[in-house]
Backbone as ProteinMPNN parsed JSONL, in Angstrom:
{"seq_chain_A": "XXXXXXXXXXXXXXXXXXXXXXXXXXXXXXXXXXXXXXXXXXXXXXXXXXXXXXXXXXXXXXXXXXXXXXXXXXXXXXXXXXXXXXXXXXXXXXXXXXXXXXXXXXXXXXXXXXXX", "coords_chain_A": {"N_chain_A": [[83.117, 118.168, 125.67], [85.432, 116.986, 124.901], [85.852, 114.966, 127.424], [83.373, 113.333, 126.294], [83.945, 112.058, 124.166], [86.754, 111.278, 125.468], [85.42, 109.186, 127.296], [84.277, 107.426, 125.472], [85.561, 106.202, 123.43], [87.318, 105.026, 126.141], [84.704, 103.067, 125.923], [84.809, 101.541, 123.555], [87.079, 100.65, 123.601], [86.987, 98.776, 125.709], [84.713, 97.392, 124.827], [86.138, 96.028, 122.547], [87.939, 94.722, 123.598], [86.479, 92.847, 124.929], [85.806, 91.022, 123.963], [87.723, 90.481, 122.169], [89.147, 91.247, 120.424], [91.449, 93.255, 120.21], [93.233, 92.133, 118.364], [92.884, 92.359, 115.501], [92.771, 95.19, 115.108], [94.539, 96.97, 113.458], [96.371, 99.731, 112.749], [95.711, 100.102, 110.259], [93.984, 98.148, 109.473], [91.94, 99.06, 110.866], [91.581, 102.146, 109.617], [91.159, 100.693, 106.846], [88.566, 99.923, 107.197], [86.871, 102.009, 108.014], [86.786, 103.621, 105.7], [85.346, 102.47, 104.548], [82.893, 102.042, 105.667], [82.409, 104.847, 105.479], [81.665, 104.895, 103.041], [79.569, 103.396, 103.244], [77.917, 105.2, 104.416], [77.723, 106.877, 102.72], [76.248, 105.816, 100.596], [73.48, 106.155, 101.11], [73.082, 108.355, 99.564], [73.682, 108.46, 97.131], [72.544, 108.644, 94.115], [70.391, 110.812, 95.052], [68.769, 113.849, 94.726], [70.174, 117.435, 95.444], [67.905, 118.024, 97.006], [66.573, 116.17, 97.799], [68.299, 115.096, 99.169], [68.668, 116.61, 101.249], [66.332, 116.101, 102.342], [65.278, 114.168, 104.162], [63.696, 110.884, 104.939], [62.368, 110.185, 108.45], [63.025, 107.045, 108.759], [65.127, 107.115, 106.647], [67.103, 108.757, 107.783], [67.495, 107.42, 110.525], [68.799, 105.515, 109.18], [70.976, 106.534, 108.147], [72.254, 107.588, 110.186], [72.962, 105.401, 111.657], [74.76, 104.393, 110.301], [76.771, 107.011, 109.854], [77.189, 107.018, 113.124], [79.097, 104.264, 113.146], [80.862, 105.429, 110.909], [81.858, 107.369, 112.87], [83.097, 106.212, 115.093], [84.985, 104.016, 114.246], [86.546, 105.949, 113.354], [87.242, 107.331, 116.218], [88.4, 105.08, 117.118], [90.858, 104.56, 115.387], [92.26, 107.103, 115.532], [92.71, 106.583, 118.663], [94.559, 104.426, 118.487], [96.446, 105.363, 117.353], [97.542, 107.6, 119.131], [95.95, 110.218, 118.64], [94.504, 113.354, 119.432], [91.815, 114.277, 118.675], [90.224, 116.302, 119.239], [91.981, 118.389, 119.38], [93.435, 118.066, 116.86], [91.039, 118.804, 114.931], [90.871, 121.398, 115.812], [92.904, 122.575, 114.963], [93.101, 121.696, 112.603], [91.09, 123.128, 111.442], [92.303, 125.866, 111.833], [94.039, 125.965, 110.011], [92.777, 125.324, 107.806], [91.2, 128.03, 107.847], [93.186, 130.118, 106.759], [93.692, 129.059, 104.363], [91.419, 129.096, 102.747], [90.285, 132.452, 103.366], [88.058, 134.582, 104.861], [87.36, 136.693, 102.822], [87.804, 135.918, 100.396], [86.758, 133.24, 99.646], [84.181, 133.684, 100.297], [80.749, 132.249, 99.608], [81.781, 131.012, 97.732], [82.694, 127.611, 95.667], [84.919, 126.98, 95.412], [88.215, 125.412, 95.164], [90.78, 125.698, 97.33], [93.618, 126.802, 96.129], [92.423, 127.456, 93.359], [91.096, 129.969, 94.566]], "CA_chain_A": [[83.008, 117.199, 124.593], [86.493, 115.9, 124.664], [85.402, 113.857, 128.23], [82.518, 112.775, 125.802], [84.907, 111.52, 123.456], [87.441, 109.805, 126.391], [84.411, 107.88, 127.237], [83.4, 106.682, 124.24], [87.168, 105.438, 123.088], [87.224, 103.568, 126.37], [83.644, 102.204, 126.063], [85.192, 101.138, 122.563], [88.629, 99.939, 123.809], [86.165, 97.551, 126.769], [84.27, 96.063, 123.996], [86.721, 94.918, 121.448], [88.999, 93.97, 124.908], [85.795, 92.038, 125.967], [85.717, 90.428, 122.773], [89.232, 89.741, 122.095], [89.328, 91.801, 118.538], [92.237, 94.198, 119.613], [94.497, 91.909, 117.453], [92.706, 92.932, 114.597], [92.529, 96.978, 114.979], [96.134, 97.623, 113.586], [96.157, 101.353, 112.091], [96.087, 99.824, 108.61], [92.588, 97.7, 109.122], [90.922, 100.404, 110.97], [91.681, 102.912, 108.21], [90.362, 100.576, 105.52], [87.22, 99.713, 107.859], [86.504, 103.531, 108.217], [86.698, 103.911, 104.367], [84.164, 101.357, 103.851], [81.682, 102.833, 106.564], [82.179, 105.968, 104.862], [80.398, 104.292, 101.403], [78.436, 102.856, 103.22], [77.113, 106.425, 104.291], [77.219, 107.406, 101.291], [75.396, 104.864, 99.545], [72.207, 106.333, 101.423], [72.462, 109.767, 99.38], [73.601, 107.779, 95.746], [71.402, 109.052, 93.015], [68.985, 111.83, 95.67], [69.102, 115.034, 94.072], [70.358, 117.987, 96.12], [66.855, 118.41, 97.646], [65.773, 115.061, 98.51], [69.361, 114.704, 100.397], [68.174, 117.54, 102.692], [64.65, 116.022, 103.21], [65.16, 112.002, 103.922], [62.486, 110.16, 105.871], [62.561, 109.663, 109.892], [63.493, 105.748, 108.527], [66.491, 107.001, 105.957], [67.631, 109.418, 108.503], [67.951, 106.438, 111.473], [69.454, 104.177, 108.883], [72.491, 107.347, 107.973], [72.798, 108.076, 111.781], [73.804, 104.124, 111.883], [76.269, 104.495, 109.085], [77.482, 107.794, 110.65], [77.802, 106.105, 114.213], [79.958, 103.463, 112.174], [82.298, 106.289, 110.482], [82.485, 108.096, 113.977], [83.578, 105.002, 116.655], [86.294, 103.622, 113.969], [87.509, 107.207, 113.146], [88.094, 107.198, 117.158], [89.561, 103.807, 117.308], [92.071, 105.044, 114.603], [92.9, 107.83, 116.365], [93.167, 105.848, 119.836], [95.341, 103.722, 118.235], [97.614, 106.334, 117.196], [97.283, 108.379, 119.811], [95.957, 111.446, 118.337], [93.625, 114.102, 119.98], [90.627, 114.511, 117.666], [89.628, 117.516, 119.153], [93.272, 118.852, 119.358], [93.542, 118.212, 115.917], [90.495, 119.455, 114.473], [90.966, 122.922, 115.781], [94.371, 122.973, 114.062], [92.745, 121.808, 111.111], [90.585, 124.754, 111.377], [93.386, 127.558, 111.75], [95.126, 126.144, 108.419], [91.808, 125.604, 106.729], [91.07, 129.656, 107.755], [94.404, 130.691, 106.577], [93.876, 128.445, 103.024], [90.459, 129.737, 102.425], [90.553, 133.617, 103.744], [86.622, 134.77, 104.075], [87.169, 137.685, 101.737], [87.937, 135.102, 99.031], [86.109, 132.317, 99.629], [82.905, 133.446, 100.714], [80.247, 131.897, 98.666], [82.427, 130.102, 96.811], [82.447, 126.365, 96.676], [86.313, 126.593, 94.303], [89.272, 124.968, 95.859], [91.8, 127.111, 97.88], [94.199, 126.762, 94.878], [91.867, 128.678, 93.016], [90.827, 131.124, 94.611]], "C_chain_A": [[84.202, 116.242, 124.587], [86.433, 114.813, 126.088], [84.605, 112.738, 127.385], [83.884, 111.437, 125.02], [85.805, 110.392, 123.919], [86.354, 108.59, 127.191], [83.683, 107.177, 126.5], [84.65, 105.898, 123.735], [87.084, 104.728, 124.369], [86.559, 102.39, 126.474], [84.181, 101.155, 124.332], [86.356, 99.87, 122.777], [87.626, 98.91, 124.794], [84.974, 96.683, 125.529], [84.862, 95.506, 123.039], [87.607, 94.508, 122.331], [87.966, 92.815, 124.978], [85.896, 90.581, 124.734], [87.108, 89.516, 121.704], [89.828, 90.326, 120.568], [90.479, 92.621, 118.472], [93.184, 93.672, 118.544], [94.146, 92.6, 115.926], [92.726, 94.729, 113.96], [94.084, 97.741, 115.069], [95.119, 99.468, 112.769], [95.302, 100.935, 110.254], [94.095, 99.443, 108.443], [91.766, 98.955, 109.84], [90.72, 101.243, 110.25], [91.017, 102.613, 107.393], [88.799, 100.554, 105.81], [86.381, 101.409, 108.138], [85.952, 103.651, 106.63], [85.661, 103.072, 103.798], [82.742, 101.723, 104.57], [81.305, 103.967, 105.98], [81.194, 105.684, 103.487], [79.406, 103.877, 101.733], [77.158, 103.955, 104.022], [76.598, 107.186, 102.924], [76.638, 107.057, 100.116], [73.54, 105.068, 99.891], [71.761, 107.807, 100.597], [72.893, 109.408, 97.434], [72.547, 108.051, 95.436], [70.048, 109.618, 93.232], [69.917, 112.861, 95.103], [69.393, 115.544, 95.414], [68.8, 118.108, 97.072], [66.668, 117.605, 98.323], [66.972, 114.504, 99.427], [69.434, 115.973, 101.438], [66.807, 117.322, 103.132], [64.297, 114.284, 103.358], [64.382, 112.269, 104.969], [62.793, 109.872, 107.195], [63.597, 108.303, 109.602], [65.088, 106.056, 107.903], [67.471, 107.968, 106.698], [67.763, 108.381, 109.809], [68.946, 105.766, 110.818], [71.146, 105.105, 108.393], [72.507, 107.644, 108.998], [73.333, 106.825, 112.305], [74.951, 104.385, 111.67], [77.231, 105.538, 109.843], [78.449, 107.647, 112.132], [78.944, 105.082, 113.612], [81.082, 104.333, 112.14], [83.111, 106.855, 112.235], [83.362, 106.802, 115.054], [84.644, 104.267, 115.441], [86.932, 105.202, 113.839], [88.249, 107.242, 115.082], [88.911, 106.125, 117.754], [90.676, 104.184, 116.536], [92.77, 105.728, 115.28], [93.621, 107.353, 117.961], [94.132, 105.436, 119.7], [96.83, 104.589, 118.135], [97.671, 107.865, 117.965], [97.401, 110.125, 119.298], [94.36, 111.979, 118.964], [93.043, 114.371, 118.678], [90.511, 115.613, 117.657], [90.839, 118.568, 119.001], [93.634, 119.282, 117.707], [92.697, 118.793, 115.065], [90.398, 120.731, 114.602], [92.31, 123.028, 115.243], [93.989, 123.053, 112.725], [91.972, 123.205, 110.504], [91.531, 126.12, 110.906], [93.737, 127.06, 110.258], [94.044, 126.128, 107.742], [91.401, 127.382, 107.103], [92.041, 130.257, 107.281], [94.263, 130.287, 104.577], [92.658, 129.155, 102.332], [89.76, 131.349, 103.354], [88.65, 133.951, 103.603], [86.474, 135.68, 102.832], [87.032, 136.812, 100.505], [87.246, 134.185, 98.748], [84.81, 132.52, 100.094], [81.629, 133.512, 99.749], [80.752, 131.557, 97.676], [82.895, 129.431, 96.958], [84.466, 125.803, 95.905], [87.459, 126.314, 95.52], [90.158, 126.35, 96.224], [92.927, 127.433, 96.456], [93.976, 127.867, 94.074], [91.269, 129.776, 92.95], [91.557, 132.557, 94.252]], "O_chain_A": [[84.121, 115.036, 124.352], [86.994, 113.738, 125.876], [84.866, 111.542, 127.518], [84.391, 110.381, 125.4], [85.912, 109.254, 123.461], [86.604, 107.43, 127.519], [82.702, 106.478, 126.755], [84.461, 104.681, 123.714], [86.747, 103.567, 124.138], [86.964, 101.274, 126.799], [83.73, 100.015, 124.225], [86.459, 98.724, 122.342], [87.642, 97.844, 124.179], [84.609, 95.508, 125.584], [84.344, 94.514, 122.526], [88.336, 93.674, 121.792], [88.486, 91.705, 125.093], [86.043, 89.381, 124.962], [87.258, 88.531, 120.981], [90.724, 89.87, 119.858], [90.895, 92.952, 117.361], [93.864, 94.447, 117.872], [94.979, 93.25, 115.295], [92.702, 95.221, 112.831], [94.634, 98.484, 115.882], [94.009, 99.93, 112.505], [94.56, 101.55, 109.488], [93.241, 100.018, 107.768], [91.017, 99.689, 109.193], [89.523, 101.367, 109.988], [90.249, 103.417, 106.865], [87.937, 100.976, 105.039], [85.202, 101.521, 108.475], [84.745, 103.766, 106.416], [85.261, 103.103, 102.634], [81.657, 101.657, 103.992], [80.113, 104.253, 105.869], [80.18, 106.291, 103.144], [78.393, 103.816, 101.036], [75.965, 103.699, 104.184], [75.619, 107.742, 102.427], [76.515, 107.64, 99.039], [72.612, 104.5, 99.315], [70.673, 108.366, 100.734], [72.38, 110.118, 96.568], [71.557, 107.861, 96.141], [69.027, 109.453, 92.565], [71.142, 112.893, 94.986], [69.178, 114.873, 96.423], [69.122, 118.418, 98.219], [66.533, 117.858, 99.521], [66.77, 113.641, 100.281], [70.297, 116.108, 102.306], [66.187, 117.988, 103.961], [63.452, 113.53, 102.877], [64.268, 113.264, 105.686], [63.745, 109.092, 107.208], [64.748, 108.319, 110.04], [66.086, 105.514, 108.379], [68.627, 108.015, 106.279], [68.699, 108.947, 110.374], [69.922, 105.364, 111.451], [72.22, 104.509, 108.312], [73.212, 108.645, 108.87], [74.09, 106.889, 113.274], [75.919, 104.573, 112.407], [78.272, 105.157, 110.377], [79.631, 107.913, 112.355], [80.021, 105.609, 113.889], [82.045, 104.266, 112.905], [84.273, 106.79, 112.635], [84.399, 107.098, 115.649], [85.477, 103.724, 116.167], [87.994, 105.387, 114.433], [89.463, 107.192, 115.279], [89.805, 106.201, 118.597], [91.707, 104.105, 117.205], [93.835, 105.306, 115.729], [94.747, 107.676, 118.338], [94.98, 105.757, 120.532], [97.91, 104.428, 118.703], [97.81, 108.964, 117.429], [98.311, 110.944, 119.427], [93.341, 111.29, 118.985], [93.726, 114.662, 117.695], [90.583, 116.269, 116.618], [90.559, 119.634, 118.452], [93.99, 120.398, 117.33], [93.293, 119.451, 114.212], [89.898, 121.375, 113.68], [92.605, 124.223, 115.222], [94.259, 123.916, 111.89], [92.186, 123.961, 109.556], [91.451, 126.971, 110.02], [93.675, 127.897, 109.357], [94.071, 126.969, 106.844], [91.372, 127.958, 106.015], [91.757, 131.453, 107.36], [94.647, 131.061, 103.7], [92.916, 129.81, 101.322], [88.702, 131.196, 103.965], [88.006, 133.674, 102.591], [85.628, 135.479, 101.961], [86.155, 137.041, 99.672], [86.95, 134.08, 97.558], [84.187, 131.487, 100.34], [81.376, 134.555, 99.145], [80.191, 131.779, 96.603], [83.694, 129.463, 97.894], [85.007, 124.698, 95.931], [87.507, 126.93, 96.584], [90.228, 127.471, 95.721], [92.791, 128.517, 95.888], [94.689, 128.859, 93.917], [90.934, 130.461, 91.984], [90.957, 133.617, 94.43]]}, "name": "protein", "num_of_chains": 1, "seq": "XXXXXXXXXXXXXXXXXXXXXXXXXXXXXXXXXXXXXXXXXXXXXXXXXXXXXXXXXXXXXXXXXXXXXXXXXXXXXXXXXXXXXXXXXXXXXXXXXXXXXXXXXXXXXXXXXXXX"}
């Protein structure tokens, strides 16, 4: 997966090169451009009950696998930028999130580590 990944960051880095946009992709605008992709995922599950956001339509399920594509290809331009391993980092994130939420304590329960 992490090949997957280095070929998708440079198919990323060859079209905003081809295009001439790296001036724009400091840390700062990518960040906010992520955060706005992200709403704009989440503007497909605004006011579906828990049910009907586990049973969307072929159509509303293409149009959040856009949005998603979106969040995912700036989240790895961010990272590119600041050269951080995604996958490097998400298994770290892992160990401290297993360490914060312990299964004995947290299992089936949706309460912050805090309070458990």
């Amino acid at each position: 997966m992490a090949n997957d990944l280095q070929t998708l960051t440079q198919s990323l880095r060859d079209f905003a090169a081809a295009r001439e946009w790296e001036q724009f992709h400091s840390p700062k605008n990518l960040a906010m451009a992520l955060s706005v992709e992200a709403a704009e995922l989440l503007e497909h599950f605004q006011w579906l009950t828990e049910a009907q956001s586990r049973q969307l339509s072929a159509d509303k399920t293409a149009h959040v696998a856009a949005e998603a594509a979106d969040v995912l290809l700036y989240l790895l331009q961010l990272a590119d930028k600041l050269g951080i391993d995604l996958i490097e980092a998400a298994h770290a994130k892992l160990i401290v999130n297993g360490q914060k939420y312990p299964v004995a304590l947290a299992h089936g329960s949706s309460k912050k580590y805090s309070e458990l």
